[in-house]
N, C-alpha and C positions, 0 to 999 in steps of 0.2 A: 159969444154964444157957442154950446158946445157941439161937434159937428152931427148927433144924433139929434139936436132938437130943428137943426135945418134942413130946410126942402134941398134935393141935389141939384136942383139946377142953379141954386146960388149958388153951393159947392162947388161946382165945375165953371161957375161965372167967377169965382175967389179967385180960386186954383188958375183960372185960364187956360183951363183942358175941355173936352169935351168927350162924348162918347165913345168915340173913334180913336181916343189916346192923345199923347203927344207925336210929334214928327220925332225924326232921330235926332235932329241937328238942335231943337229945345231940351228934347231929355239929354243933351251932354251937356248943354249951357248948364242946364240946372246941378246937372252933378259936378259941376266945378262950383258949384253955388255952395249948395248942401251938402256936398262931398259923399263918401261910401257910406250904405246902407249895413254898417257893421258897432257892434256895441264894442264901446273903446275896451280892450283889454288891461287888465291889475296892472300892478308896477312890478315895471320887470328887475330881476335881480340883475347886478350890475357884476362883472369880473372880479371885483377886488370885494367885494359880499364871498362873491365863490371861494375866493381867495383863503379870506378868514376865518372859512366854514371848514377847511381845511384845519387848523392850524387851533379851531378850537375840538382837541381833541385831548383828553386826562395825558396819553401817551405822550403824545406830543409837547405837552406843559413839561413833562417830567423830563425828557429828551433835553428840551431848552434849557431845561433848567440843570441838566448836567452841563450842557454846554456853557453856560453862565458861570459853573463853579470852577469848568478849566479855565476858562482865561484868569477869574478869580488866585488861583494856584499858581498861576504863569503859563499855563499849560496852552498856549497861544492858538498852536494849529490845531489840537484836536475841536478845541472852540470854537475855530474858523468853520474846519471840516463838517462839524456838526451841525451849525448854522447855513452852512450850504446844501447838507441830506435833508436839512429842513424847509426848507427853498424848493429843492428840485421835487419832494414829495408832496409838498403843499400843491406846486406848477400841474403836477403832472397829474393831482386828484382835483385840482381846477379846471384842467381840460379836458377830465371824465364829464364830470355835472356838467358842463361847456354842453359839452357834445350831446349828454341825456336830456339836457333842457331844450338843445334845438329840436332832436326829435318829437320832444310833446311837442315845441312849435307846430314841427313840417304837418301833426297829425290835426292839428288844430286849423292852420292852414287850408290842408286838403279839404275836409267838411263845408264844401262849398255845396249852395244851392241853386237849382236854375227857375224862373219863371216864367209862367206864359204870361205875354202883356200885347196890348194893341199900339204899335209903331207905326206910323207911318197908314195908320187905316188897316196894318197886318197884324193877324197873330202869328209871335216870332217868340222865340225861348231867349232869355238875356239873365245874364248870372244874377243874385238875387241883389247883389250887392252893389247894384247899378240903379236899382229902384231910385225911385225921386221924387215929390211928390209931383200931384197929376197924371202919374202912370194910370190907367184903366190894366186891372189885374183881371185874368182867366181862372180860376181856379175850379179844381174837381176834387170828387173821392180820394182822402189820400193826402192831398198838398199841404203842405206848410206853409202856413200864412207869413209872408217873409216881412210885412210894415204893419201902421194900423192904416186901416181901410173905413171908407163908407159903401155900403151896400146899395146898388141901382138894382140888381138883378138876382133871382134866388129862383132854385130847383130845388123843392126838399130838401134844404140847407141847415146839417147838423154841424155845430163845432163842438171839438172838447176844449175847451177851457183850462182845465184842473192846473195846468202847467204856471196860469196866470191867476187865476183866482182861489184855486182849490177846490173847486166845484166835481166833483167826479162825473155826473151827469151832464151827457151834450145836451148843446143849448142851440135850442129851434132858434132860428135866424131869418127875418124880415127885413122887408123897405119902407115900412113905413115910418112915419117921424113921429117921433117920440117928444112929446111935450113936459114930461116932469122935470125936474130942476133938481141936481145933482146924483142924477140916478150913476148907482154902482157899477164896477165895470160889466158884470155879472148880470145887469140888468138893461145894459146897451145891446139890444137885440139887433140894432140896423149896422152895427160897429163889426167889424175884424181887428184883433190885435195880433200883431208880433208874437211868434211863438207857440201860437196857439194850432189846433189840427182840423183840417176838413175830413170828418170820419162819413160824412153821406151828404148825396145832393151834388151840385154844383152853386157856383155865385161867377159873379160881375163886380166888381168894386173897384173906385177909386182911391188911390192910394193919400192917404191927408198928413201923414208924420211918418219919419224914416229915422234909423238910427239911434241917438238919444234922444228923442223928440221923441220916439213911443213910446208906449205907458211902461211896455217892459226897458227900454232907456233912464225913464224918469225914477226908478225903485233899480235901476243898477243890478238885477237880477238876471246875470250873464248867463241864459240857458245854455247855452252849443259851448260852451268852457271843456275842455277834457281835465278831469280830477287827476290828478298823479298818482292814481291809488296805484301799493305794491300790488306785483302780481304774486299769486301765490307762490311761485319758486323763488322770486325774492324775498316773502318772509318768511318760505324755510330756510334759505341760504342765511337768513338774517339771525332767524333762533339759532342757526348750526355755529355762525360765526361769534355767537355770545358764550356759549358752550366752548368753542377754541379757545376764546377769549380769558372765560376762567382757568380754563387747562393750562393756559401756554404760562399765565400769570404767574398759577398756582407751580408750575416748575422752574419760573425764574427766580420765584422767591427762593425755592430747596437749593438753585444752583446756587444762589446768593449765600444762602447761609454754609452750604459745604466749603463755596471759596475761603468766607472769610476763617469757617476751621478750620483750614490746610493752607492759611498765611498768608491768603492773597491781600493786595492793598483793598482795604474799605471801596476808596473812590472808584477803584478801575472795576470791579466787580459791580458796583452798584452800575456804572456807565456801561458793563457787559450786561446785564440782567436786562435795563431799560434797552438795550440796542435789539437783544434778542427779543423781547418783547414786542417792539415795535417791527423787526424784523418779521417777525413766524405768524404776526398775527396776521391775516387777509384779510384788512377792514377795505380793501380797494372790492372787494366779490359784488356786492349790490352795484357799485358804480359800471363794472364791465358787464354784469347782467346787461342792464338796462344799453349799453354801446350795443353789441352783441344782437338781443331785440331789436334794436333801431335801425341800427343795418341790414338786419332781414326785414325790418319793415320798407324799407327802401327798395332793397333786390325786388320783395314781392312788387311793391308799387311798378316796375319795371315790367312787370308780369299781369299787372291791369289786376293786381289783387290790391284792396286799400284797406287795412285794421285797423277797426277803431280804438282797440283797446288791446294792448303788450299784451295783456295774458290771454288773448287769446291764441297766441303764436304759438304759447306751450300748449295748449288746448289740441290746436290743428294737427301736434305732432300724435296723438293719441285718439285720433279721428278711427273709426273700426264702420264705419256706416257713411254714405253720403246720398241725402234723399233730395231728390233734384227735381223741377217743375221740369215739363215739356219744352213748350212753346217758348221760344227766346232763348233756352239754354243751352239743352241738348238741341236742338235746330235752329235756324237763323233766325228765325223772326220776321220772314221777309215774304208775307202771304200775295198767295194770287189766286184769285178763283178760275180753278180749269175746270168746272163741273157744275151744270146747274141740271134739275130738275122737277120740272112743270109739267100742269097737265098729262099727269103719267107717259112723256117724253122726256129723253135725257138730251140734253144741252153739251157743247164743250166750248169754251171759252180760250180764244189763241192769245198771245202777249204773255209778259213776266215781267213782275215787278211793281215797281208802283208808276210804271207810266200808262197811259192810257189809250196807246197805240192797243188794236188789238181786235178782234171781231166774236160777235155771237154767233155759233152755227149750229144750225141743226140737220144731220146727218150732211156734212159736208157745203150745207148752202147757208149764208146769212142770214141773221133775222134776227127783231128784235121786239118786235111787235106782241108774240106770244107769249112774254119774260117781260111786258113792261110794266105788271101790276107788281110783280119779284124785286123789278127793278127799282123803282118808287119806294117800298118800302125799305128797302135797302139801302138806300139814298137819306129817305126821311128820316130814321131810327137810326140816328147816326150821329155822332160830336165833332169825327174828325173831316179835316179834307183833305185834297190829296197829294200836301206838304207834310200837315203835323195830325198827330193825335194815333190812337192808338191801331196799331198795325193793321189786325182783324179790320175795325172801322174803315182804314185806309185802303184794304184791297174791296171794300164793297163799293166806297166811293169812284176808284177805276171801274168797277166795274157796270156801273152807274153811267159812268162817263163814256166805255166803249159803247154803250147803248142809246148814248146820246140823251137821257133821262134825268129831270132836274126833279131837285127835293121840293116839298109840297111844305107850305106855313106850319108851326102848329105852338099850342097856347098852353103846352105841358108838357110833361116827361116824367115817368119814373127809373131810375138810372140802373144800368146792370151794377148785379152781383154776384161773388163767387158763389151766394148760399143760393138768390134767389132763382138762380141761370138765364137770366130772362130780360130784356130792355124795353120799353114799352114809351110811343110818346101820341098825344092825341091832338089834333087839328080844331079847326074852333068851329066845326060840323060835330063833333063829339065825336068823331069815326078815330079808333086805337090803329095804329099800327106796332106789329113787334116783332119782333127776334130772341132767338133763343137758340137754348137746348130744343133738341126735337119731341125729348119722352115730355119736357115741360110746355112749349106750345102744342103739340098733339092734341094734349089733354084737359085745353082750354077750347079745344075748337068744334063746333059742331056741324060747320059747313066746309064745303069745298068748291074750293074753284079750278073749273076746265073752260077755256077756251074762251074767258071773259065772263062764263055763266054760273052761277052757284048753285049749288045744290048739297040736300043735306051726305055727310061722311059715311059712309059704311063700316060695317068691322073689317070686310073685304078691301075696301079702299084704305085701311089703315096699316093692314096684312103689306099690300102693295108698297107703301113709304116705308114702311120699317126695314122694310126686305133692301128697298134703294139705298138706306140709310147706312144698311150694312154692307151694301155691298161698296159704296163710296167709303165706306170708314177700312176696310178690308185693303182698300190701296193706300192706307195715311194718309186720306183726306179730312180734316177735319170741317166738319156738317154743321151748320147752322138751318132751322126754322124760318119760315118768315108766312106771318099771317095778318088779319086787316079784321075788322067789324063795329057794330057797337057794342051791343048787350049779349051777342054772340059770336066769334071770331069764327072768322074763313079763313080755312088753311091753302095757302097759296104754294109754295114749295119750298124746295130746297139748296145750297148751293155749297160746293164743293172745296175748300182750299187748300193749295199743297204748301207747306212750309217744308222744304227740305231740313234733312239733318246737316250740323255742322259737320265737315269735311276731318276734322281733328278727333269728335269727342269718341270716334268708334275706341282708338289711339289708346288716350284718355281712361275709359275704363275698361279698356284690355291692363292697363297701366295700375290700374284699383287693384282688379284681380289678383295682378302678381304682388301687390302690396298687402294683401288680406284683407280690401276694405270693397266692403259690397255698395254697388251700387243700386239704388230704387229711387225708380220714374213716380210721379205723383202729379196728378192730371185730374182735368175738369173734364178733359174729353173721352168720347166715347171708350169704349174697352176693345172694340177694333182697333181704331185708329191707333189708340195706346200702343199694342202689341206691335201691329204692323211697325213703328215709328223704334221701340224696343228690338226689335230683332234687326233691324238697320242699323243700332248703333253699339248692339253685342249686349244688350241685356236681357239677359235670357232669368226663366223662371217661373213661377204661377202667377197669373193676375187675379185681379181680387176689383171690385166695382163697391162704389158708395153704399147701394143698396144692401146687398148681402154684409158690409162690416156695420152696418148697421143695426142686422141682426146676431153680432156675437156679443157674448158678455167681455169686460178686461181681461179675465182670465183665457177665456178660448183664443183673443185675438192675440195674447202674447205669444202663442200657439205658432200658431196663423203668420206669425210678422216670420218666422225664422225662414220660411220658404216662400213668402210671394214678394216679387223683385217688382210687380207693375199693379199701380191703383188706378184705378179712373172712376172719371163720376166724382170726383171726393171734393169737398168742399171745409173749407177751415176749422170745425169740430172733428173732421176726420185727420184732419191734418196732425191736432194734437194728441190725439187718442193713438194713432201711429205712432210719433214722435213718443210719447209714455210707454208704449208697449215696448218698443223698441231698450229703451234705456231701463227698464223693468229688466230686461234680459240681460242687462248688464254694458249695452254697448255706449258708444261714445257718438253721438250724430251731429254732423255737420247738415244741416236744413234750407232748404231755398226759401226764398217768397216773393213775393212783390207788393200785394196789397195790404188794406188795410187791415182785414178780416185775419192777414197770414202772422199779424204781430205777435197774437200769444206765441204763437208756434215760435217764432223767431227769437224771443225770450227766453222760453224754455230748453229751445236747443242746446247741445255743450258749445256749438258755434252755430249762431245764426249768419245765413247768407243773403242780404238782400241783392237786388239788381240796381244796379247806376242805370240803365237806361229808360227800360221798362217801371222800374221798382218807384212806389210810392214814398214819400217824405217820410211816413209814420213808420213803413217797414225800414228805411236807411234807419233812420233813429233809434231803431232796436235793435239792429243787427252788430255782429261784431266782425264783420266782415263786409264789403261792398266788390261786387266784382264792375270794374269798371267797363267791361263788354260782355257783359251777363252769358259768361262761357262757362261750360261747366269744365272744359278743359283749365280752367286758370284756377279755379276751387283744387282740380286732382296737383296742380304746380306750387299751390298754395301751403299744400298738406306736405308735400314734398321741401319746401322749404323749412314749413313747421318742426318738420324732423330734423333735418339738417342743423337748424338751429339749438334745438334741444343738443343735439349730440356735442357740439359746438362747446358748450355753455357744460354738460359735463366731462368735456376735455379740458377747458381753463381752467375748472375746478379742482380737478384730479391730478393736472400738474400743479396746481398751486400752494394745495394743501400736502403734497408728498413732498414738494420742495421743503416746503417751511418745519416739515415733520421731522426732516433727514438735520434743519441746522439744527434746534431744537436739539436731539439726540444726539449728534457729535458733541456740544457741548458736557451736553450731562453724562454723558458714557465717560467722557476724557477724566470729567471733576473724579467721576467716582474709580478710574483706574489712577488716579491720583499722577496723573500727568499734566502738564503746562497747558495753559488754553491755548487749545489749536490754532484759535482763530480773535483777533481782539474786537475790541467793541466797534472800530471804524470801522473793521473789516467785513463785521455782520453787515454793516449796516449797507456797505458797499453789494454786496448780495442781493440784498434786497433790492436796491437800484438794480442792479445790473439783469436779474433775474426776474424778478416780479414784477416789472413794467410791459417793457413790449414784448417779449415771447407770449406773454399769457395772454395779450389783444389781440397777438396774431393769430391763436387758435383759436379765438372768436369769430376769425374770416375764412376758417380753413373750407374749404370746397366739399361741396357734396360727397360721402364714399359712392363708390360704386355699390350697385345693390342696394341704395336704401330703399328703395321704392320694390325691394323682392325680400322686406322682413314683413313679419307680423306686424299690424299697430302695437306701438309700447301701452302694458298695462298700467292703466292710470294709479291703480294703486299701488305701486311698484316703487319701491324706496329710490328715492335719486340717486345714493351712494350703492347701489344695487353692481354688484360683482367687482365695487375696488379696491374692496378689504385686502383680498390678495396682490392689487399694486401698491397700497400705501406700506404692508409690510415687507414685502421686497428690495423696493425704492429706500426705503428709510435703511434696511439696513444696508444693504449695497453700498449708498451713500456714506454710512459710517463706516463699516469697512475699509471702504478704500480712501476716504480721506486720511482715518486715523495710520493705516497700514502703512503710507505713503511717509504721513508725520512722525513714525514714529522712525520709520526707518530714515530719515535726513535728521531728525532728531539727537543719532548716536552718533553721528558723526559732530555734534556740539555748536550747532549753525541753527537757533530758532527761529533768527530773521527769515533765514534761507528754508524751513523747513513751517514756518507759516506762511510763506510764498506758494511752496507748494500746495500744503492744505489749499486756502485761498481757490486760487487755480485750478488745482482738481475737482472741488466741489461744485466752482462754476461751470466746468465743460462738464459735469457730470449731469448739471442741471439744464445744459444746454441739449445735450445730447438726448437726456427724458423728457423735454418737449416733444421730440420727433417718435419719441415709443406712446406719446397720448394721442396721437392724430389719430389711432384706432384700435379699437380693443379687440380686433379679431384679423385683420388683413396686415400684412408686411408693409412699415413704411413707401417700399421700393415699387409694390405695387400700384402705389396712388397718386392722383392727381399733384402737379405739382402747387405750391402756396409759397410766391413769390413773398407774401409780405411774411411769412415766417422764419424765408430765408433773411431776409433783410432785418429781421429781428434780430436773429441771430449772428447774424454778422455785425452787426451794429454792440450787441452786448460782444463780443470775442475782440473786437477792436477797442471799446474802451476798458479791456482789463488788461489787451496789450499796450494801450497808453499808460496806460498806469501802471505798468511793471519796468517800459525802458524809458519812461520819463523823469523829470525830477520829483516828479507829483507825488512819485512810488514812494519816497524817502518818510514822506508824511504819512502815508498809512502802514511805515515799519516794513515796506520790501525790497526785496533786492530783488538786481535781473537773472534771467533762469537761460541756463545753457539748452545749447539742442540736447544734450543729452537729458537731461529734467523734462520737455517736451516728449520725446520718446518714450520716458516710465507713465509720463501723468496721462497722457492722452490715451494709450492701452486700459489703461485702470478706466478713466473715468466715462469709455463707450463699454464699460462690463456691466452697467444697467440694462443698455441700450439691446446691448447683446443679448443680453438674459431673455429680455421681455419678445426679442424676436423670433430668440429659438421655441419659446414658451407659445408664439402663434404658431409656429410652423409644426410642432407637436401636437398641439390641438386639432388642426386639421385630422 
């Protein structure tokens, strides 16, 4: 029978669970039982798949297939040597996708969830993927239903669906047992599934199938999967690279046909055309993309920033806005109430923190007795206690508890909201108690209580509270309501809590500033409080309150957004109407949120930022960013990376396509001054190995410049080849210059072994040397950071082209050994790139 048409306490008699949960020491038996609550992932591609995928490329066929015709001809070693460039190339773009494929892993990994469940008779958070069945699950506003479940327990319980059935509309959610016989998922109202969202309400359930065993298991429908979609700068790098592609083609074929007019052999020209081809072409650009990417996705992770998705990295680096919640971000999160206020007396509350050491006094003497109607509802209209649940909840419960005051029954609730501001739960006398905003309980109340007695509110007595309200919000105190009644609420008072600011974030966006990216606070709370809390942590600027953006058109408020840095009062339509105004202006915004109501917002941003701690399932899931200790300091380190990375990514670019520019053009310049090929097919090919592998991954790890965080944000529409027209045509000729100059001049002395050695040689340190002029396009090498692994790159290529010059090795690719005097010509020539591009920063200045 199916587990909706049964009463729970069979279920929980099946199961062998009960209300109260499992102990700890059963939920582990069990999970060696049923193992992790995780849906098996695809087949994975295996090394020697990578391998192949290498190796199936047009180039590459035609490569082989020269190599196939030399041994054919007898031509042994160049066969060998070819079959070997085809080896190391194949290895070395296997250990790119290797490395690209782990980082989707590590991100797919990370995307871990946590649960509230009943242990041991506790509510305790345990990762999702330990579920079991017979867990008794917690769930609120917000959660991700991490098994399928049966429902004992429901508050105004909405789920969406859509993700499992397609249903766009939440689906109101009951305990009652359902008698029809193969009702649809869609139609199991007492059920939770896997996957699915708690968008309002709370529940209670029993967890009845985990892993493949739930309905999302049984249909193989891997939600939490990360797609390998490109990110945008790899399918422009990808169009660019098809565009080379034909270019470089379209010139081997011209250099093919001028050789064979000016008597070159067919075969060696056809094996120079393919060599340079396969040379000049950068079909490795998307594979060190995504390396590149992966490793700042790592660094950040290190930095408690986790992405969910590559392209938002290049996103972060052209970040010009960052709109930041209050509470948990910019300040700890770590509330306590020092201020209460009753019976037109103010209260101060001693202790910090969430322990419950601490006292009630009024004007320096204890008491609690005046504050215990405060206290009680404070206590009652409440979820959390005071281990778990939400912070705000958390310091009312201490404060509950320094009063010695326990929570009262009760037989309902309707839950806060960011829109609704306001928590409400009733007792089974019908009597409400609530909390709130103050302008929103205020204005529900028509009584008032002094001294235990009620009586009706005045405009006078309203005068009074509003006045306390502000002046409490005036020190960043953030104010909460609390009132009681049936059919008309009694306003009981007020209570005060300090969340200091984070100790870092002042730092942080002094740190924006100098970067060009403005900071704005976006808050639920008052427009006191806002300010006071802004001018602590250096956000300066106009505020602006829910109510008043309420009253502008689109048009006025895009106005409006260019000078107010602080909103309060604003609730998730305001959130997005900012968010549009803003990017109306043209900027680039990175966004906070936590709940569920903050998703659009978080969608729409150019980078959404949810919270790991605070933040709801529904807001992780849309955001492209998760700050693992919901700092807004780690978003401004984040952004800082984002750049770095960019910059990165077109530095390996810029040397890689100048490289391949400058072989390319030696060869065809040489054809058409009708001189010998400077350089042969093995030797291109040698080039490429030696140049195109690790110098250009090592500028994918080069270290932050100095000053990036004191430019402007990069304009998103700003071409990515944006200012290096004038190094590709420097570099390239430079490059031809001095190799040809070199060869021509060892040339007349009638040595072409000797005088392709040189070539060779010189064009490698020339290329080694224009590594160290892309580390930056405005500062002198000498001034930056040092990048151990681009030393090591380069020492690593300069060692095996000195193997291969005094070894026997050299004899196969047609060289000889080169004197210190050859040393001394080539190594002046081939730092005159290097030279060029330095004196050319040091003049810019």
């Amino acid at each position: 029978m199916p587990f909706y048409q049964q009463d729970i306490k069979e279920i929980f008699k099946e199961l062998n669970s009960t209300e109260k949960g499992l102990s700890s020491l059963e939920a582990k038996k069990r999970l060696q039982h049923y193992g992790l609550n995780t849906l098996k992932s695809g087949k994975k591609i295996s090394l020697f798949q990578l391998f192949f995928h290498q190796i199936h490329d047009p180039l590459v066929y035609v490569l082989l297939f020269a190599g196939l015709v030399s041994f054919w001809i007898g031509n042994i070693i160049d066969g060998v040597i070819i079959l070997v460039v085809i080896l190391f190339n194949a290895s070395f773009g296997m250990f790119q996708e290797y490395k690209a494929e782990k980082a989707i892993q590590l991100l797919q990994k990370l995307r871990q969830y946590t649960s509230r469940v009943l242990r041991d008779g506790k509510d305790v958070l345990v990762d999702s993927d330990t579920l079991v069945p017979g867990d008794v699950l917690i769930l609120e506003e917000g959660d991700k239903v991490p098994a399928d479940c049966r429902i004992f327990s429901v508050v105004d319980c909405e789920i969406d669906e859509a993700s499992l059935t397609g249903e766009s509309k939440a689906v109101k959610k009951t305990i009652e047992i359902l008698k029809k016989d193969k009702l649809i998922l869609g139609d199991q109202k007492n059920m939770l599934f896997a996957g699915t969202m708690l968008v309002r309400g709370k529940a209670k359930a029993l967890v009845v199938a985990t892993a493949m065993q739930t309905e999302l298991g049984k249909i193989a429908k891997a939600l939490d999967t990360i797609q390998e979609e490109q990110t945008p700068l790899q399918k422009k790098l990808k169009e660019i690279g098809k565009v080379l592609t034909f270019m470089v083609l379209g010139i081997c074929v011209i250099i093919f046909g001028i050789g064979i007019y000016e008597g070159f052999p067919v075969l060696e020209m056809f094996l120079l055309a393919v060599s340079l081809a396969v040379a000049a072409i950068p079909e490795g650009l998307p594979a060190v993309v995504i390396i590149t990417l992966a490793l700042g996705l790592r660094r950040m992770l290190k930095k408690k920033a986790l992405i969910r998705q590559l392209k938002s990295v290049e996103t972060l680096g052209s970040v010009s806005v960052i709109c930041s919640d209050k509470t948990g971000t910019l300040t700890k999160n770590e509330m306590t109430v020092t201020h209460l206020y009753s019976s037109f007396q103010e209260y101060t509350v001693t202790g910090s923190g969430y322990s419950p050491k601490g006292d009630i006094l009024l004007r320096g003497k204890r008491t609690e007795k005046d504050v215990r109607s405060l206290l009680s509802i404070a206590t009652t209209c409440n979820n959390a206690t005071l281990e778990i649940g939400d912070p705000t909840e958390r310091a009312l419960q201490v404060l509950a508890s320094k009063g010695k005051v326990v929570a009262l029954d009760r037989v309902s609730e309707i839950p806060f909201s960011s829109d609704a501001k306001f928590m409400s739960v009733t007792d089974a006398n019908g009597i409400v108690y609530m909390k709130g905003a103050l302008e929103v309980v205020l204005a529900k109340c028509s009584f008032l209580e002094i001294d235990g007695k009620r009586r009706k509110i005045t405009a006078e007595d309203k005068k009074l509270i509003l006045q306390k309200n502000k002046d409490f919000s005036s020190k960043a105190l953030r104010v909460l309501a609390f009132a009681y009644g049936k059919k008309e609420l009694c306003f009981v008072g007020l209570a005060g809590m300090m969340d200091p600011p984070r100790s870092e974030v002042k730092e942080a966006i002094a740190l924006c500033t100098k970067a060009g990216i403005r900071s704005i606070m976006i808050t639920g709370d008052h427009e006191l409080t806002a300010c006071a809390v802004a001018k602590q942590v250096g956000i300066l600027g106009n505020s602006l309150s829910g109510s008043v953006l309420d009253t502008l058109s689109d048009t006025e408020l895009r106005k409006v957004v260019r000078h107010v840095s602080i909103y309060a009062r604003v609730n998730s339509l305001h959130k997005s109407r900012i968010l549009k105004a803003l990017q109306a202006n043209g900027e680039i915004v990175a966004m906070t949120g936590d709940g569920v109501n903050d998703a659009p917002a978080l969608k729409q941003a150019n980078v959404g930022v949810a919270m790991n701690m605070k933040g709801t399932d529904v807001s992780k899931d849309v955001s492209d960013l998760i700050l693992l200790d919901d700092n807004f300091a780690t978003i401004v380190a984040a952004v800082e990376e984002g750049r770095t990375i960019y910059a990165n990514i077109r530095k390996f670019v810029q040397f890689l396509i100048s490289a391949n520019l400058g072989e390319v053009a030696l060869v065809f310049v040489a054809l058409l001054l009708g001189l010998p090929l400077p350089l042969l097919p093995l030797q291109l090919l040698w080039v490429n190995l030696v140049t195109d592998s690790f110098p250009a991954l090592a500028l994918g790890v080069d270290p932050a410049e100095k000053g990036i965080m004191q430019k402007k944000p990069r304009n998103s529409q700003e071409s990515f080849f944006h200012r290096m027209g004038f190094f590709f045509f420097f570099s390239t000729l430079l490059s031809v210059a001095v190799t040809l100059i070199l060869f021509a001049w060892y040339l007349q002395y009638g040595d072409l072994g000797k005088a392709r050695t040189v070539s060779l040689t010189a064009l490698i340190l020339f290329e080694l040397f224009l590594v160290f002029a892309c580390r930056s396009e405005e500062r002198s090498v000498f001034s930056l950071s040092s990048n151990w692994y681009l030393y090591g790159a380069v020492f690593l290529s300069l060692a095996l082209q000195l193997v291969l010059i005094y070894s026997p090795i050299g004899v196969y690719f047609s060289l000889v050994p080169l004197t210190l005097y050859d040393w001394l010509l080539i190594v002046p020539f081939a730092a005159s790139g290097f030279v060029f591009f330095e004196v050319k920063k040091f003049l810019s200045k």
